[in-house]
N, C-alpha and C positions, 0 to 999 in steps of 0.2 A: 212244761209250764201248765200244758191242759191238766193232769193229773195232780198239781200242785194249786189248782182252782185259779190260774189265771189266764188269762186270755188278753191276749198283745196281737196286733198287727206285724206280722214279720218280713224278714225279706228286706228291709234296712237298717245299713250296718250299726247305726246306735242304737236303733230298738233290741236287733238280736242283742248288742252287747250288753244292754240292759236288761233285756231278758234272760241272760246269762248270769250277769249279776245278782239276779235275785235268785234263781236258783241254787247260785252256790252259797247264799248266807240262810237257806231252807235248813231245818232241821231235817235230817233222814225219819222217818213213819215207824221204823221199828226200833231202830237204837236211839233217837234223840239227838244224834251228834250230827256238827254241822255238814253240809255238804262237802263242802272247803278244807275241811279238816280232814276226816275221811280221804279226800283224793292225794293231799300233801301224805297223811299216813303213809299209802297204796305208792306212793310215787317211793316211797325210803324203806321200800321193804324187797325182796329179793326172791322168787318164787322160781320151783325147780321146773321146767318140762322133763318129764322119762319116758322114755322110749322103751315099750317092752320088747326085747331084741328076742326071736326068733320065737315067739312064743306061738303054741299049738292052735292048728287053725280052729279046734273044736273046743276054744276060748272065745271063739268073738264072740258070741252072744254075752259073756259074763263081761267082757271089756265093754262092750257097747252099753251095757246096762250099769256097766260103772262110770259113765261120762269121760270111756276112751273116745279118740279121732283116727281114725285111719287116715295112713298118708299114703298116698298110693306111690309116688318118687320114690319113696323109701320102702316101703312095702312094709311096713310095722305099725303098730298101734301107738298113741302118745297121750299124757294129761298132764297139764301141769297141776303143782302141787303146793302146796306151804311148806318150805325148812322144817317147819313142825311137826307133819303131817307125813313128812318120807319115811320114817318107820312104821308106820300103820302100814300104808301102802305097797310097803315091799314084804310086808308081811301075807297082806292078802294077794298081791301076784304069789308069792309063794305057796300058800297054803290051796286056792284058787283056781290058780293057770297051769306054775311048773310044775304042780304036782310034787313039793318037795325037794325038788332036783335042783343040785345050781342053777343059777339066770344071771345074765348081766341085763344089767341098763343103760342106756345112752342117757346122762344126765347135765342138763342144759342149762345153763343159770339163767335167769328172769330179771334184769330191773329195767329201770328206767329208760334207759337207754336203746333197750331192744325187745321189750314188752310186749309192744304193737309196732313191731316195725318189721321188714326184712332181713335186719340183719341178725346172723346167729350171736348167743352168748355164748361163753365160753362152755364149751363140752367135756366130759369125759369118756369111758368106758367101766362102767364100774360092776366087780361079780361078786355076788350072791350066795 
C-alpha cells in the first residue's frame, strides 16, 4: 500500500481487507495490467523446478550467478523455470556446467496447488 501511495491504518481485519482490495484493482508500474489479473494468470500457469543432478562442484559460482538454490537435503542445485524457458536452460546447463556431457534433471511440476507449499509436484528423471 506504502509504495502504491496509500497509507491505511492496519492490523484490522476490514481495513487489511480493504487494503487488499485496492491493491488488487492497482494497475502493475510496468506492464499496466491489473494486479488481480496477473495473479489469476500466475495461479493457471504451470512452472518447472530442475534439479541439476550431480553437477561439477566447480559450477557453483555459475549456478549461483544464475539464480540457482542449493538444497543441502538433497545436495544439488535447483531453479524453477517457465515450460518456455526449459530449452534455453538445459541448454546453458549444457554448454555451461556438463561441459557437453550427458546430465539428467530432476524435473518437478509447479502449479497451483504446490507452488508455495510443501508438497512435491509431480517429478521425473529426465537425461540429456
Amino acid at each position: 500500500m506504502y509504495r502504491a501511495g496509500f497509507h491505511f491504518n492496519g492490523h484490522r481485519a476490514v481495513i487489511d481487507c480493504h487494503a487488499l482490495l485496492t491493491v488488487l484493482q492497482l494497475d502493475l508500474p510496468e506492464s499496466g495490467i491489473k494486479t488481480f489479473k496477473k495473479l489469476v494468470d500466475a495461479a493457471q500457469t504451470s512452472d518447472l523446478k530442475i534439479w541439476a543432478l550431480n553437477s561439477p562442484f566447480e559450477s557453483k559460482d555459475k549456478l549461483r550467478n544464475r539464480q540457482y538454490r542449493w538444497h543441502a537435503e538433497q545436495r544439488t542445485w535447483y531453479k524453477s523455470v517457465s515450460q518456455n524457458d526449459l530449452d534455453q536452460e538445459v541448454t546453458w546447463l549444457r554448454h555451461n556446467v556438463y561441459d557437453h556431457r550427458p546430465f539428467q534433471l530432476k524435473q518437478e511440476s509447479l502449479d497451483a496447488f504446490c507452488r508455495f507449499s510443501a508438497r512435491d509436484g509431480f517429478h521425473e528423471i529426465v537425461s540429456y
